[in-house]
N, CA, C and O atoms as a Maestro MAE file, in Angstrom:
{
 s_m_m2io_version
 :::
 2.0.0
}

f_m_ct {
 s_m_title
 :::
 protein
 m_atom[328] {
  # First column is atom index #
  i_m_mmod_type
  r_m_x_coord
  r_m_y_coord
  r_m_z_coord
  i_m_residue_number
  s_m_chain_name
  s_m_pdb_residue_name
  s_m_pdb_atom_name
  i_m_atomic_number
  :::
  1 25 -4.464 -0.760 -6.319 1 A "UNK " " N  " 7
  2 3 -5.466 -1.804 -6.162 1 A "UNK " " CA " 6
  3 2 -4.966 -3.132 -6.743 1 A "UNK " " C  " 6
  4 15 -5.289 -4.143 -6.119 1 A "UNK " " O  " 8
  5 25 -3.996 -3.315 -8.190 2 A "UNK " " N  " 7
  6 3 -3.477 -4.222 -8.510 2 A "UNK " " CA " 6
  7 2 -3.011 -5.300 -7.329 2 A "UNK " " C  " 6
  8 15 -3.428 -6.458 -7.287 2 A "UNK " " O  " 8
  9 25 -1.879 -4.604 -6.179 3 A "UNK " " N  " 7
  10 3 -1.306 -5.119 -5.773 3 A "UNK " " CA " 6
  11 2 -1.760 -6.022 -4.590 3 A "UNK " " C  " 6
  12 15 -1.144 -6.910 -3.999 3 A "UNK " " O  " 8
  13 25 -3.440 -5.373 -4.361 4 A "UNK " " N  " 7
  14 3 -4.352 -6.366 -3.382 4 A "UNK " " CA " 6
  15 2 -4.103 -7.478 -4.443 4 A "UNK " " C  " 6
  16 15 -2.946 -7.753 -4.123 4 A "UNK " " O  " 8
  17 25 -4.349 -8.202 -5.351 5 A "UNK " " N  " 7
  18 3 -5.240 -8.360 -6.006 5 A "UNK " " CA " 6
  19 2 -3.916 -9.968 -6.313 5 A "UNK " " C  " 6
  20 15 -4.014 -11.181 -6.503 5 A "UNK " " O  " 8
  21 25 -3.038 -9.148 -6.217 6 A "UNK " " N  " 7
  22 3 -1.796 -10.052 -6.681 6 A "UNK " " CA " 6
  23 2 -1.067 -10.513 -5.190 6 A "UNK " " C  " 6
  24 15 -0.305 -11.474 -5.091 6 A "UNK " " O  " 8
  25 25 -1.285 -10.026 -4.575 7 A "UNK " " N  " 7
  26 3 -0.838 -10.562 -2.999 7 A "UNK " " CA " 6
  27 2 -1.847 -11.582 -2.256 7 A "UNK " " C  " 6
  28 15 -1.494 -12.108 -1.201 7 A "UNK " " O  " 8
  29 25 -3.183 -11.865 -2.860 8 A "UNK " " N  " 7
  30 3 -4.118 -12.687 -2.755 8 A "UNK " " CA " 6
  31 2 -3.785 -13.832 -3.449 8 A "UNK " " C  " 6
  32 15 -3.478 -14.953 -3.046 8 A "UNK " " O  " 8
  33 25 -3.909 -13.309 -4.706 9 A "UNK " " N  " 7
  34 3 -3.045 -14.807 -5.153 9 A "UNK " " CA " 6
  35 2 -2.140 -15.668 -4.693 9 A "UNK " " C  " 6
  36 15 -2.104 -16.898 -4.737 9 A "UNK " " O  " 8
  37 25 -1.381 -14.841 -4.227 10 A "UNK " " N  " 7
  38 3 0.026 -15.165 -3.923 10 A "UNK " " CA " 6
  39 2 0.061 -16.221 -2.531 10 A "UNK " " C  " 6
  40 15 0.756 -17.204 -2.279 10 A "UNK " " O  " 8
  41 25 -1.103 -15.475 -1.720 11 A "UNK " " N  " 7
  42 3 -1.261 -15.835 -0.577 11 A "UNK " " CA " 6
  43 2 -1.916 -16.939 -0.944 11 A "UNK " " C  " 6
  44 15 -1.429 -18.014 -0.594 11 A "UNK " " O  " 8
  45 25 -2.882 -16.932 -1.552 12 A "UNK " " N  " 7
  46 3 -3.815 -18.676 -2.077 12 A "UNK " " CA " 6
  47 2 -3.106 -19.537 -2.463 12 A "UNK " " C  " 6
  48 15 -3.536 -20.659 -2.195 12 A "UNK " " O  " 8
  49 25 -1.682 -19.493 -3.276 13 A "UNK " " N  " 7
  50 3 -0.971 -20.410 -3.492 13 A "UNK " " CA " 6
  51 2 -0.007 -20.640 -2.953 13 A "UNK " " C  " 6
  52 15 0.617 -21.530 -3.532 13 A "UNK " " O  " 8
  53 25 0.559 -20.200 -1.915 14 A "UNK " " N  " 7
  54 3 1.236 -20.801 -0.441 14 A "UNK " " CA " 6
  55 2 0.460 -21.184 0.203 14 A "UNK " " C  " 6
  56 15 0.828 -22.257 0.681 14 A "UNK " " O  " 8
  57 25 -0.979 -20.761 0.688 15 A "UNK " " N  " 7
  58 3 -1.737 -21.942 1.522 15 A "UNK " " CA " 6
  59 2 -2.152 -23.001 0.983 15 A "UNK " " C  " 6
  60 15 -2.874 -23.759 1.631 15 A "UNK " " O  " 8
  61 25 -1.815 -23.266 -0.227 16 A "UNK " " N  " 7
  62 3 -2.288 -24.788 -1.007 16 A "UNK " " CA " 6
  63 2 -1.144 -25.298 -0.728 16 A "UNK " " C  " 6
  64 15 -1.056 -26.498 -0.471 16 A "UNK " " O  " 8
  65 25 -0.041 -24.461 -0.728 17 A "UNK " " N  " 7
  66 3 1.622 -25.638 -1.027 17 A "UNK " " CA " 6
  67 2 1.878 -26.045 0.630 17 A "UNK " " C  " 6
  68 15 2.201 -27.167 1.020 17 A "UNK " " O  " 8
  69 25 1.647 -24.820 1.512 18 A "UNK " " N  " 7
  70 3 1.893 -25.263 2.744 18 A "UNK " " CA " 6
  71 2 0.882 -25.792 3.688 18 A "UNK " " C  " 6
  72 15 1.270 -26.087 4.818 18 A "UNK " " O  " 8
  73 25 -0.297 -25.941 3.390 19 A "UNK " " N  " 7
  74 3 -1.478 -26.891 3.630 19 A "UNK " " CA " 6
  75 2 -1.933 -25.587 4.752 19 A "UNK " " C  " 6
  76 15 -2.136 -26.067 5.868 19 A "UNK " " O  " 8
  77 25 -2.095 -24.380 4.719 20 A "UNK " " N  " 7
  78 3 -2.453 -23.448 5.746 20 A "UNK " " CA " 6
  79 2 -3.720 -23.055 5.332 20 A "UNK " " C  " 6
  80 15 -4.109 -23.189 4.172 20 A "UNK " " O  " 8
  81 25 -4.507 -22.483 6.405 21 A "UNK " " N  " 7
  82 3 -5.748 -21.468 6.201 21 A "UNK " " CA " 6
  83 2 -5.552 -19.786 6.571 21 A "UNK " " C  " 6
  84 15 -6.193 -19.103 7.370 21 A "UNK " " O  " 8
  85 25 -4.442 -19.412 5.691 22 A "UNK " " N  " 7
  86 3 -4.791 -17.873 6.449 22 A "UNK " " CA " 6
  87 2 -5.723 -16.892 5.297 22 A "UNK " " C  " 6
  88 15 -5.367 -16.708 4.133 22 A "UNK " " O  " 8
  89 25 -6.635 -16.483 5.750 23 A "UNK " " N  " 7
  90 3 -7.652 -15.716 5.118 23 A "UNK " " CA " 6
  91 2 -7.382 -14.168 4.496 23 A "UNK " " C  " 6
  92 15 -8.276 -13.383 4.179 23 A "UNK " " O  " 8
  93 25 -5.760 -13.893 4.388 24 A "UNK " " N  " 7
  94 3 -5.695 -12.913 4.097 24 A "UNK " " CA " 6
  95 2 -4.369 -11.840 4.808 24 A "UNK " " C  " 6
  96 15 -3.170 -12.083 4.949 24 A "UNK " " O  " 8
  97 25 -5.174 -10.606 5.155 25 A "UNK " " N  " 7
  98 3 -3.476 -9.987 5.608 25 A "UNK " " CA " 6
  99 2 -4.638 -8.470 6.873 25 A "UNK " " C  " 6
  100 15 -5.777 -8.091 6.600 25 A "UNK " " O  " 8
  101 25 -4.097 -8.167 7.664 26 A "UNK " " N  " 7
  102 3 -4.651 -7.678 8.406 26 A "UNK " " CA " 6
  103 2 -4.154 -6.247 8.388 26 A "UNK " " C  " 6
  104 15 -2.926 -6.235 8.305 26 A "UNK " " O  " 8
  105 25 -4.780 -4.828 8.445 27 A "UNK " " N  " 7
  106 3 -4.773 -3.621 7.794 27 A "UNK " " CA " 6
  107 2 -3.308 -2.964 7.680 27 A "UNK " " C  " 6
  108 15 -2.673 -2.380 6.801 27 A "UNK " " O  " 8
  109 25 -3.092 -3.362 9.036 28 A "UNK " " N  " 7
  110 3 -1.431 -2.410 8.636 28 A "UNK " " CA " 6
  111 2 -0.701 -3.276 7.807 28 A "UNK " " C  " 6
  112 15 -0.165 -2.796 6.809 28 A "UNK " " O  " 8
  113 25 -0.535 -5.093 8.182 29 A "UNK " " N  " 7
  114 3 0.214 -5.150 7.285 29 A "UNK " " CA " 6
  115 2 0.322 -5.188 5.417 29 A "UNK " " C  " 6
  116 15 1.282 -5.220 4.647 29 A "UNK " " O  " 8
  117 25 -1.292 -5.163 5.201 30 A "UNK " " N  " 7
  118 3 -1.573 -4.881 4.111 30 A "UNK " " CA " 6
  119 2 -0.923 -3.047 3.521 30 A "UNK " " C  " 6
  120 15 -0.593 -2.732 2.377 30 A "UNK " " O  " 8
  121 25 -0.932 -2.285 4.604 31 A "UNK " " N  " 7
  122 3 -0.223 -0.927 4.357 31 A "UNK " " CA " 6
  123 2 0.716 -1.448 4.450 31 A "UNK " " C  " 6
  124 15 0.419 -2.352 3.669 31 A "UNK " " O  " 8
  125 25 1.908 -1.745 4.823 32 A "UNK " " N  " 7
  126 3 3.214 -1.482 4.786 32 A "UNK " " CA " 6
  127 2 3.842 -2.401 3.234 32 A "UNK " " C  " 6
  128 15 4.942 -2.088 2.778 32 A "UNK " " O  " 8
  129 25 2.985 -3.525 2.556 33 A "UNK " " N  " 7
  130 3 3.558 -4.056 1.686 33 A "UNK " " CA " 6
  131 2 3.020 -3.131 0.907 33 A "UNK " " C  " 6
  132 15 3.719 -2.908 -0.081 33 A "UNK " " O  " 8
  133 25 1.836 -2.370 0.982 34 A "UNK " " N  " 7
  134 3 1.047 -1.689 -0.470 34 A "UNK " " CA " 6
  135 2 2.400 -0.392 -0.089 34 A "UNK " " C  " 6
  136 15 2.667 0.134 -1.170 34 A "UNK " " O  " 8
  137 25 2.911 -0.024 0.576 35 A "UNK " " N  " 7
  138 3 3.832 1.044 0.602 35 A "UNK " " CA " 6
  139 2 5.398 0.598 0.170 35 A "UNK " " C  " 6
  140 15 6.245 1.491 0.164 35 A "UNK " " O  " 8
  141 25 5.789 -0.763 -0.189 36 A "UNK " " N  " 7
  142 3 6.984 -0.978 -0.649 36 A "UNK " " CA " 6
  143 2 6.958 -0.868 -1.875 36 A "UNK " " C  " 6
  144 15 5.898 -1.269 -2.354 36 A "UNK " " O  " 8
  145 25 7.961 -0.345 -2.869 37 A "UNK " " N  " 7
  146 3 7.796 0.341 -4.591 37 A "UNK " " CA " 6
  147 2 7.410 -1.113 -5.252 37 A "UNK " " C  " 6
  148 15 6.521 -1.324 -6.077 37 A "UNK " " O  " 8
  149 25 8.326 -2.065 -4.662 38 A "UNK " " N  " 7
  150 3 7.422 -3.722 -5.899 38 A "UNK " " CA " 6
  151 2 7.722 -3.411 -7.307 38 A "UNK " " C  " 6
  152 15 6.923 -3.519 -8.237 38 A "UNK " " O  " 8
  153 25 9.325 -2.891 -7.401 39 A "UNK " " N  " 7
  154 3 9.402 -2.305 -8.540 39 A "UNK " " CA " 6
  155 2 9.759 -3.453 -10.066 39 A "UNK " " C  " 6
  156 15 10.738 -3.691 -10.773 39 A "UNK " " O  " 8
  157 25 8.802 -3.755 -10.016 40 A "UNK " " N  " 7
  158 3 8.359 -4.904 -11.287 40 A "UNK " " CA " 6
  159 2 8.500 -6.471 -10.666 40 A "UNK " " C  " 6
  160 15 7.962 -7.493 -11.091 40 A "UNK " " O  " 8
  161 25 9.580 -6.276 -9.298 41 A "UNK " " N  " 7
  162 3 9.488 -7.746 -9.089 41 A "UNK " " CA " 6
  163 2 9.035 -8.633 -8.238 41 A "UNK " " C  " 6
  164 15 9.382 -8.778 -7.066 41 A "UNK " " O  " 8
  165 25 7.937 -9.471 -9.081 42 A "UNK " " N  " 7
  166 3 7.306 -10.466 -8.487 42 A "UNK " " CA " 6
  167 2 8.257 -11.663 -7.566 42 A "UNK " " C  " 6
  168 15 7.948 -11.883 -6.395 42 A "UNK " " O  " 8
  169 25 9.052 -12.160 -8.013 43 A "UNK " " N  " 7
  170 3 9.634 -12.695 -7.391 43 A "UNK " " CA " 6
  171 2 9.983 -12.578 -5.868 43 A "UNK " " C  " 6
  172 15 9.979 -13.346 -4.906 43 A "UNK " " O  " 8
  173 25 10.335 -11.058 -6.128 44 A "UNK " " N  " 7
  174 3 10.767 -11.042 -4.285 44 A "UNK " " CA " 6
  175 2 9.515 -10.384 -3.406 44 A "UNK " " C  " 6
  176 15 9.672 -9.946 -2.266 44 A "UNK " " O  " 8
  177 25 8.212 -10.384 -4.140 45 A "UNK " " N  " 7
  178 3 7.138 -10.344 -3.486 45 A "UNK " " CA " 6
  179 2 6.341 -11.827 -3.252 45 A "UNK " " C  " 6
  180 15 5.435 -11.988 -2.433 45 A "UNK " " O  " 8
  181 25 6.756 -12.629 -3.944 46 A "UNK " " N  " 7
  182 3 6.471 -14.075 -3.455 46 A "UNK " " CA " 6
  183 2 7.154 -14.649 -2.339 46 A "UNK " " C  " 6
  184 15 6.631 -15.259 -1.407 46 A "UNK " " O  " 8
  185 25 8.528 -14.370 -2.531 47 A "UNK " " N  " 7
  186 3 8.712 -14.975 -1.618 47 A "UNK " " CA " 6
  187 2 8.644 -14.148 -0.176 47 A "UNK " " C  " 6
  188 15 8.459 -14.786 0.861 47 A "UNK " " O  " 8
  189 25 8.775 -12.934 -0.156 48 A "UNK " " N  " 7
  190 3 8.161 -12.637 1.168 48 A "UNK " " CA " 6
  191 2 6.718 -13.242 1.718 48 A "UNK " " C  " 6
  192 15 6.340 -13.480 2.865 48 A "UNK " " O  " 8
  193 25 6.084 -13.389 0.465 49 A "UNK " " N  " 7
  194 3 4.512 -13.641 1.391 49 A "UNK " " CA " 6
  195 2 4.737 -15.062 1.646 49 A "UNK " " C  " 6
  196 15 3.944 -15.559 2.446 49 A "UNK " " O  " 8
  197 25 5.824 -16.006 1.049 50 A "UNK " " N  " 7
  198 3 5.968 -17.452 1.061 50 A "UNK " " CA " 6
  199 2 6.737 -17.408 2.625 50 A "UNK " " C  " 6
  200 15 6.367 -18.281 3.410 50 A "UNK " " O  " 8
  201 25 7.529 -16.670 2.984 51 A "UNK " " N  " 7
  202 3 7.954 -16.676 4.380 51 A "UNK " " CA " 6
  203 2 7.104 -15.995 4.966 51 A "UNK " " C  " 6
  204 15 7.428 -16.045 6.153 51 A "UNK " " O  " 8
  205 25 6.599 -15.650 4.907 52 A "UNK " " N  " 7
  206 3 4.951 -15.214 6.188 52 A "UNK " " CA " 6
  207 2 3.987 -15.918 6.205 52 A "UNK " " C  " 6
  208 15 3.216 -15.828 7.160 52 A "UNK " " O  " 8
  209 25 3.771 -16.709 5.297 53 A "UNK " " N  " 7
  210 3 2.608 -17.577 5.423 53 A "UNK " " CA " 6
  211 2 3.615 -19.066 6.568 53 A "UNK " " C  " 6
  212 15 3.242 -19.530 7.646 53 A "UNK " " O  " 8
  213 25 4.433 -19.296 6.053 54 A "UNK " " N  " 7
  214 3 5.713 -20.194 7.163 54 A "UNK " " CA " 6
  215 2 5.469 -20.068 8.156 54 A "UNK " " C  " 6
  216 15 5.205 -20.962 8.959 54 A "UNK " " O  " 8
  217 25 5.507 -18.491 8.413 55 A "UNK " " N  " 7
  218 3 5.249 -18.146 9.970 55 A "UNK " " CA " 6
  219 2 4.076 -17.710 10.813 55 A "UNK " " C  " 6
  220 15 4.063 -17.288 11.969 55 A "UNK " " O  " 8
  221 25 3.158 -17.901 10.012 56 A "UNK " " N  " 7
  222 3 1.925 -17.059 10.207 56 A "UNK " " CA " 6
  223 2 1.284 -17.749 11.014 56 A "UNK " " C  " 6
  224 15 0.834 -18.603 10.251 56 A "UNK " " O  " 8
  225 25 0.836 -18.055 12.213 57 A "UNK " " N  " 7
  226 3 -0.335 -19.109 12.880 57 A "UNK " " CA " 6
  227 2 -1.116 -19.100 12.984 57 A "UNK " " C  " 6
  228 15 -1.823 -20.034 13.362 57 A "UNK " " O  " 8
  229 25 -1.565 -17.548 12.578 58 A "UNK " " N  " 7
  230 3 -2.993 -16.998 12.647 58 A "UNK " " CA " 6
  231 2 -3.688 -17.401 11.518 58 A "UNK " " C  " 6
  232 15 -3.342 -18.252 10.698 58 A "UNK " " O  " 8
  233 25 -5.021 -16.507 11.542 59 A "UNK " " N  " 7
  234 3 -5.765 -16.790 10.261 59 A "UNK " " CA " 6
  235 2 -5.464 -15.442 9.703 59 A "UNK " " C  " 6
  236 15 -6.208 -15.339 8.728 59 A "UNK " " O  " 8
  237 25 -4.731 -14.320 9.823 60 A "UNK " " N  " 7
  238 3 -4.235 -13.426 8.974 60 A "UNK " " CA " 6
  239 2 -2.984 -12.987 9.517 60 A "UNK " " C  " 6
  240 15 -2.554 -12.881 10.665 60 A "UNK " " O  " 8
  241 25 -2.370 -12.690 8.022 61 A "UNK " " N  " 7
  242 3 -0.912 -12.069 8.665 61 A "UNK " " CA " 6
  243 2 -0.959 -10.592 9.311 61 A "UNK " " C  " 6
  244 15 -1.687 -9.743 8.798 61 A "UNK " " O  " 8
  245 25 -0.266 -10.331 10.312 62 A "UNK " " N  " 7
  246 3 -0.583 -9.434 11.087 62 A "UNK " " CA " 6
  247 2 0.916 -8.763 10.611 62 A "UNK " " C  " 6
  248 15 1.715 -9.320 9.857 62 A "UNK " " O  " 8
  249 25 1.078 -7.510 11.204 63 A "UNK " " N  " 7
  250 3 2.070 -6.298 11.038 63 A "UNK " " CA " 6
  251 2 2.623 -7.396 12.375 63 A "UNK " " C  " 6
  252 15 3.647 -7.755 11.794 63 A "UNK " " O  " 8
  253 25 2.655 -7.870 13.203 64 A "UNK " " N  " 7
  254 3 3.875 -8.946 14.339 64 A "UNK " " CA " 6
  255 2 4.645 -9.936 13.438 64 A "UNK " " C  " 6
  256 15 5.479 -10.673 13.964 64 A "UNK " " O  " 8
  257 25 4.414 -9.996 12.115 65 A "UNK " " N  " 7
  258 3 5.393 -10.753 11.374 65 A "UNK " " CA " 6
  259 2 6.303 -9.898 10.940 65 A "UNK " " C  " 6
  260 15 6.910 -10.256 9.931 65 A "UNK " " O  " 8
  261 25 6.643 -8.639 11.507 66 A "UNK " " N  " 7
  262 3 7.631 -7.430 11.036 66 A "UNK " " CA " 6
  263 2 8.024 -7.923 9.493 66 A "UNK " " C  " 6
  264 15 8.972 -8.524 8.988 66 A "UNK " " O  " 8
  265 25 6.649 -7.280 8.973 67 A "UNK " " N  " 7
  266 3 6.969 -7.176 7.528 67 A "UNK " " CA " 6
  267 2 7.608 -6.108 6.778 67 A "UNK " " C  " 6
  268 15 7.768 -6.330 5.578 67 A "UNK " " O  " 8
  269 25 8.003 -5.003 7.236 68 A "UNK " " N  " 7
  270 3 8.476 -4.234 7.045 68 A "UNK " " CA " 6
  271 2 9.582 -4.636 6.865 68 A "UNK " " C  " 6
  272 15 10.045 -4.461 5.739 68 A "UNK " " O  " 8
  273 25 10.452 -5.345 7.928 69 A "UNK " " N  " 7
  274 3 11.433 -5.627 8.232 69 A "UNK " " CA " 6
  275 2 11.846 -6.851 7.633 69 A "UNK " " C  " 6
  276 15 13.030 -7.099 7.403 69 A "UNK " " O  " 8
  277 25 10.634 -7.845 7.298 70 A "UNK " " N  " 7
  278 3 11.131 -8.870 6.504 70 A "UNK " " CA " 6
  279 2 11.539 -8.243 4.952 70 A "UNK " " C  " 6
  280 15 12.693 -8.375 4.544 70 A "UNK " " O  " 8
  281 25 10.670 -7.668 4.264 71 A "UNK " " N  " 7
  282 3 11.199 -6.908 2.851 71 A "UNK " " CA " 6
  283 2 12.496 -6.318 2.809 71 A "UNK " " C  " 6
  284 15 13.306 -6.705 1.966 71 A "UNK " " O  " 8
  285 25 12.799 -5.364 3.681 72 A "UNK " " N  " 7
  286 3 13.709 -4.668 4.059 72 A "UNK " " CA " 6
  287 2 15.011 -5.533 3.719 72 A "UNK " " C  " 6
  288 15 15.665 -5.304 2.702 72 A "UNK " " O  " 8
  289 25 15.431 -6.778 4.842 73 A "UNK " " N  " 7
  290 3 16.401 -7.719 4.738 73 A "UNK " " CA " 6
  291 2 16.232 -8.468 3.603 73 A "UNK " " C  " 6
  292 15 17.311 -8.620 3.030 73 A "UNK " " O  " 8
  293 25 15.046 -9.150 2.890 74 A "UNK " " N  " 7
  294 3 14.961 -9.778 1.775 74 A "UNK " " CA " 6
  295 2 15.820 -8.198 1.009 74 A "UNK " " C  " 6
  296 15 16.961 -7.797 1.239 74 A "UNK " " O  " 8
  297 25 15.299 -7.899 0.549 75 A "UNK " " N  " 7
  298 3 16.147 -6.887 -0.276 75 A "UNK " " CA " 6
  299 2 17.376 -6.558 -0.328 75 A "UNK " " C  " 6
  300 15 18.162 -6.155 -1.185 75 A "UNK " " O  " 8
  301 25 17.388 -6.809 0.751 76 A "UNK " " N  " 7
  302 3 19.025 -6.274 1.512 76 A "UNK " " CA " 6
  303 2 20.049 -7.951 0.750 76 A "UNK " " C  " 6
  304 15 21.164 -7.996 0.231 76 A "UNK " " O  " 8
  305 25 19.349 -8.726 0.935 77 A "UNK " " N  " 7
  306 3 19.974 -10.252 0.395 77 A "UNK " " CA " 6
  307 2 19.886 -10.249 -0.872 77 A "UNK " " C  " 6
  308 15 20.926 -10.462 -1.494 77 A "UNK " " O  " 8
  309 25 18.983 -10.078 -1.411 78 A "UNK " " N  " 7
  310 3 18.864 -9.505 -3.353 78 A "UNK " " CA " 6
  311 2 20.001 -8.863 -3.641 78 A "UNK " " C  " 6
  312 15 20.853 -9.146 -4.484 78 A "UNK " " O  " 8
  313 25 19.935 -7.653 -2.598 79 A "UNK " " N  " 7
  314 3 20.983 -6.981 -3.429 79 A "UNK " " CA " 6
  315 2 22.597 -7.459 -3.297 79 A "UNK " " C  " 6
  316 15 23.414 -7.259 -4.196 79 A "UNK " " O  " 8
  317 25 22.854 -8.000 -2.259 80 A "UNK " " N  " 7
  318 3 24.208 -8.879 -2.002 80 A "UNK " " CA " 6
  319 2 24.311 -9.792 -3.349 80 A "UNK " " C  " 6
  320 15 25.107 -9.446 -4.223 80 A "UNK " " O  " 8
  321 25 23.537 -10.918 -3.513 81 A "UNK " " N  " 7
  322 3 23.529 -11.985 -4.192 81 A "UNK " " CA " 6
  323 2 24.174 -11.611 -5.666 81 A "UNK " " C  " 6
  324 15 24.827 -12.432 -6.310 81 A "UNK " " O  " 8
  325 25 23.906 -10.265 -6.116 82 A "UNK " " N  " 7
  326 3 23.843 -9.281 -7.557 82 A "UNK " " CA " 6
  327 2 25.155 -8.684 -7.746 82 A "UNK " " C  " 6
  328 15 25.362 -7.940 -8.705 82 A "UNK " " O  " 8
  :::
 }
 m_bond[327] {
  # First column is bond index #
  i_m_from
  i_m_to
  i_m_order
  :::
  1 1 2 1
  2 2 3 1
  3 3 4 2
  4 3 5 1
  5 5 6 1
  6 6 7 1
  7 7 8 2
  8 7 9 1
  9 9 10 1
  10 10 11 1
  11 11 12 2
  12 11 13 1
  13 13 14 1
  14 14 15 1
  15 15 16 2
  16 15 17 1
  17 17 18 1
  18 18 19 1
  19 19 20 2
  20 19 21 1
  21 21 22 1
  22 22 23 1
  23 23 24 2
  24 23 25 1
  25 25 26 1
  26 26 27 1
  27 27 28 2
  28 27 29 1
  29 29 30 1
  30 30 31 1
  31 31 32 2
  32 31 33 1
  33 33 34 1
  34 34 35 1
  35 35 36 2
  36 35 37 1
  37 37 38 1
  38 38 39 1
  39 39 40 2
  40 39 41 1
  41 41 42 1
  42 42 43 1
  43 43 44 2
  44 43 45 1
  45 45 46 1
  46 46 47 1
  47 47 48 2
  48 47 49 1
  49 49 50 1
  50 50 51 1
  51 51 52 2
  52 51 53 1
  53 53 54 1
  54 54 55 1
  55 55 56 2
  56 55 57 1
  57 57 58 1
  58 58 59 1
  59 59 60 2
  60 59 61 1
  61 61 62 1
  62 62 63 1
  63 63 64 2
  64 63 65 1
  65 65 66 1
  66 66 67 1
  67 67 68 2
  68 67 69 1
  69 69 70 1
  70 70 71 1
  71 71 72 2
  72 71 73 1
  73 73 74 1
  74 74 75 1
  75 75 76 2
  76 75 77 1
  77 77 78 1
  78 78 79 1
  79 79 80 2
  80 79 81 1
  81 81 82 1
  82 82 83 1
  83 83 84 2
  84 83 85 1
  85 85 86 1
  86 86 87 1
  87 87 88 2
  88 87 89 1
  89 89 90 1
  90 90 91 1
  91 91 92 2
  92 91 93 1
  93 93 94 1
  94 94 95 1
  95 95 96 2
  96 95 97 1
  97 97 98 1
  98 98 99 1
  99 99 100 2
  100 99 101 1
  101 101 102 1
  102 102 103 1
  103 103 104 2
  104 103 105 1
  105 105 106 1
  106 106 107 1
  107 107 108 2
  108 107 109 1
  109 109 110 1
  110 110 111 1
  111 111 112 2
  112 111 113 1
  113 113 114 1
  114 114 115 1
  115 115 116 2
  116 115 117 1
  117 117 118 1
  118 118 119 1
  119 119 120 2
  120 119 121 1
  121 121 122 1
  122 122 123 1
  123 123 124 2
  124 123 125 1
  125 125 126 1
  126 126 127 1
  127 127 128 2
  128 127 129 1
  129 129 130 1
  130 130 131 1
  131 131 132 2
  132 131 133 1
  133 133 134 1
  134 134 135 1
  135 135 136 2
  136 135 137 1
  137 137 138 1
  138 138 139 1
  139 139 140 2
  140 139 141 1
  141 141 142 1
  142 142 143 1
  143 143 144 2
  144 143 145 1
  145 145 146 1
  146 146 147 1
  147 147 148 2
  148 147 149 1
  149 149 150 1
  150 150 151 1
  151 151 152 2
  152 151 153 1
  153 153 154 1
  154 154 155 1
  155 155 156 2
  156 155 157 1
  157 157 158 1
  158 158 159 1
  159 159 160 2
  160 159 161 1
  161 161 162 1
  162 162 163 1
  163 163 164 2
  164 163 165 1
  165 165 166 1
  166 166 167 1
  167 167 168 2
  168 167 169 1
  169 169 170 1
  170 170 171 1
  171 171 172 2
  172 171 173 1
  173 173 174 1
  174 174 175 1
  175 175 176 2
  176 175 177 1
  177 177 178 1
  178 178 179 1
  179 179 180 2
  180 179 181 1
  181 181 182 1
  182 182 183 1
  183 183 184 2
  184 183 185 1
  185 185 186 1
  186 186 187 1
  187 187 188 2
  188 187 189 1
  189 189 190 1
  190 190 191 1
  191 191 192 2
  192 191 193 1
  193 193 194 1
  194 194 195 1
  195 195 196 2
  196 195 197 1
  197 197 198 1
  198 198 199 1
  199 199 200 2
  200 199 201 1
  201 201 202 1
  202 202 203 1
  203 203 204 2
  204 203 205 1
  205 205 206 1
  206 206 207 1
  207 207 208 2
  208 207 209 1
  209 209 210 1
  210 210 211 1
  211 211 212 2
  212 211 213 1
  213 213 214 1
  214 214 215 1
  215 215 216 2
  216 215 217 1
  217 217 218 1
  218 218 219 1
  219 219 220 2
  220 219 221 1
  221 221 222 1
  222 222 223 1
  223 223 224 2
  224 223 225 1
  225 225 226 1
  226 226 227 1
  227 227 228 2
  228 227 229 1
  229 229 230 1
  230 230 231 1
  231 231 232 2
  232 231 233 1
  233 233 234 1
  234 234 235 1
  235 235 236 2
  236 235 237 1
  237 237 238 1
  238 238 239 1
  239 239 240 2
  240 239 241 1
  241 241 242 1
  242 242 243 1
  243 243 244 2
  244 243 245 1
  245 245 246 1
  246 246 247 1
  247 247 248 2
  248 247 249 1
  249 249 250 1
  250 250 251 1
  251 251 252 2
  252 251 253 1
  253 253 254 1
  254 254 255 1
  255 255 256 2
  256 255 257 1
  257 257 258 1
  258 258 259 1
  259 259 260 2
  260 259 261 1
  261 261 262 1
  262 262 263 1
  263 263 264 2
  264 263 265 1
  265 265 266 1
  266 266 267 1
  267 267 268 2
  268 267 269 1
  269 269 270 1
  270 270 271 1
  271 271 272 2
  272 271 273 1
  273 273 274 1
  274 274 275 1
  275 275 276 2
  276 275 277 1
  277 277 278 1
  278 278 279 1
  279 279 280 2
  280 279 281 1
  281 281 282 1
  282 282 283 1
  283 283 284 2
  284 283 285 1
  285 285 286 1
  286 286 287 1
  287 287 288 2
  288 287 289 1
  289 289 290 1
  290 290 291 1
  291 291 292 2
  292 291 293 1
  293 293 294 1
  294 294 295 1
  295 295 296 2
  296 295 297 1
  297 297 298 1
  298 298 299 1
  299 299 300 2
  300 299 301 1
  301 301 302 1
  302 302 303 1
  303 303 304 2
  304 303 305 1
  305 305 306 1
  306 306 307 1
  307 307 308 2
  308 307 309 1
  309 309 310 1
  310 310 311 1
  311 311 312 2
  312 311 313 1
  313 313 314 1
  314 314 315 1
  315 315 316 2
  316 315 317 1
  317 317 318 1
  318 318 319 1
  319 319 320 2
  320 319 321 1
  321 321 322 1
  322 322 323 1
  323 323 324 2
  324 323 325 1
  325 325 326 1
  326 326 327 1
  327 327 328 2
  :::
 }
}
């Protein structure tokens, strides 16, 4: 439940920086981030939701922003960079 809670945030303060209205995250893709481990780091859970809100046109992010797939490669670049 934390991680609703902190992905809201997250999401409220990219739609202030990027002047957007998205209201949130739509069921699956709210499952597939509540199913990634998020293992302590905030960081690379910001900036995924900071590149979906970029791309988002809707008023919620939908599972068509292949979020799965965005974490996946973000991670995949974390772990290069290290």
């Amino acid at each position: 439940m934390k991680i609703v809670v902190i992905l809201m945030r997250i999401l409220n303060y990219y739609n202030a920086d990027y002047g957007k209205r998205i209201f949130g995250f739509e069921e699956t893709a709210m499952d597939e981030l509540k199913k990634y481990p998020w293992p302590g780091n905030i960081t690379q859970l910001s900036q995924i939701i900071s590149l979906l809100v970029m791309q988002t046109k809707d008023l919620y992010i939908s599972n068509q922003c292949n979020v799965t797939n965005r974490v996946k490669k973000k991670q995949w670049r974390m772990l290069q960079e290290n």
